[in-house]
Structure formats: C-alpha cells, structure tokens
C-alpha positions in Angstrom: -83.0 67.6 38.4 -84.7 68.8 41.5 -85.4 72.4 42.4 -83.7 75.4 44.2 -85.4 74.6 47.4 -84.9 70.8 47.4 -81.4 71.5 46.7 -81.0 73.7 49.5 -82.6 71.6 51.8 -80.7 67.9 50.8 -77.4 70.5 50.6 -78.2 71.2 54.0 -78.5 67.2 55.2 -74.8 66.5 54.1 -73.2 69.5 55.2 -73.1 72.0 52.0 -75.1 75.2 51.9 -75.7 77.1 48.2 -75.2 80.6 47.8 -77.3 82.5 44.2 -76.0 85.2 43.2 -74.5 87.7 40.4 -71.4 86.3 39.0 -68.1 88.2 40.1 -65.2 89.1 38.3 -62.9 89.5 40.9 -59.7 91.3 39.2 -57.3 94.3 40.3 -58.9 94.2 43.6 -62.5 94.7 43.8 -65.4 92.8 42.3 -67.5 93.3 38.9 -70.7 92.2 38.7 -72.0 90.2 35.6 -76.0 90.1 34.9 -75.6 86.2 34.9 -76.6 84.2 38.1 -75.1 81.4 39.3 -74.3 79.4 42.5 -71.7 78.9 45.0 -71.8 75.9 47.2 -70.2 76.6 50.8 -68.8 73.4 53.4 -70.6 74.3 56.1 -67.7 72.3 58.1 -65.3 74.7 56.7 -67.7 77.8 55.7 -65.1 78.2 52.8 -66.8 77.5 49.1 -66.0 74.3 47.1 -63.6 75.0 44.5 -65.1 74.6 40.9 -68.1 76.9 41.9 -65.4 79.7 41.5 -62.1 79.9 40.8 -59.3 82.8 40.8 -61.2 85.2 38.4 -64.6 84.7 38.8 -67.2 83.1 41.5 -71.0 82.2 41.4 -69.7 80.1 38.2 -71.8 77.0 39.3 -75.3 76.6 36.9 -78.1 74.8 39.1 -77.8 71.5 37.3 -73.9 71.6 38.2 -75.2 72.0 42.0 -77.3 69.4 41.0 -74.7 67.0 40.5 -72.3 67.6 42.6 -74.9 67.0 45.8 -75.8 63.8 44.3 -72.2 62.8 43.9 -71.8 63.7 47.6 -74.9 61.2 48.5 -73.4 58.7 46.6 -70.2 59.1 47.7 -72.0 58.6 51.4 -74.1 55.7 50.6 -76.8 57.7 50.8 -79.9 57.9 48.5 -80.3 61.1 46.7 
C-alpha cells in the first residue's frame, strides 16, 4: 500500500482528488463529528465524491487502504500501471 502523498498525487493523474477528514454523521440536518478519520475521494470531472466513501448517514467512511484500492482499480480499469 502506498502512502497519503503518493496517493494523492497518482489520485490526481486519473482524475480523483482525496479529501482526510473527521467522519460525519450527517442526521436531522446538521453534521456530528466522530474522532475517527477517514477519506473521501472527489471526481475531479464532476467535483461530487465517489459513492462508497460516504453514504446517506455518514461521510469520510473511506480507511486509506480502501483509497488504496479503489485508485488501483481505476489504473487498472485504464490500462494503466499503478
């Protein structure tokens, strides 16, 4: 697995950024934040985050080996090597 920065900056070659932060619950309104850190990845294309990072309760869900692997499924799924 490859670090935070490398991550960032292959994220950053296929068009994905990655967001650390606190993660939210996101009930009744207004957010709640969690001492737990975790990662969001964002489509730069789209600037909207890639679902499975968060979901309708909670975002920042992503652990650094899940970033991990979805960047290297997006090289793969590019032909590229990761």
């Amino acid at each position: 697995m490859y670090s935070e920065s490398t991550l960032r900056k292959k994220a950053n070659a296929v068009g994905y950024s990655i967001s650390k932060g606190f993660v939210h619950y996101l009930g009744n309104g207004y957010p709640i934040a969690y001492r737990e850190v975790g990662y969001n990845v964002i489509d730069n294309l789209n600037n909207i985050n890639v679902w499975g990072c968060y979901n309708e309760v909670y975002d920042h869900l992503w652990s650094l080996e899940d970033v991990n692997d979805f960047i290297k499924s997006i090289y793969q799924d590019s032909n590229l090597e990761f």
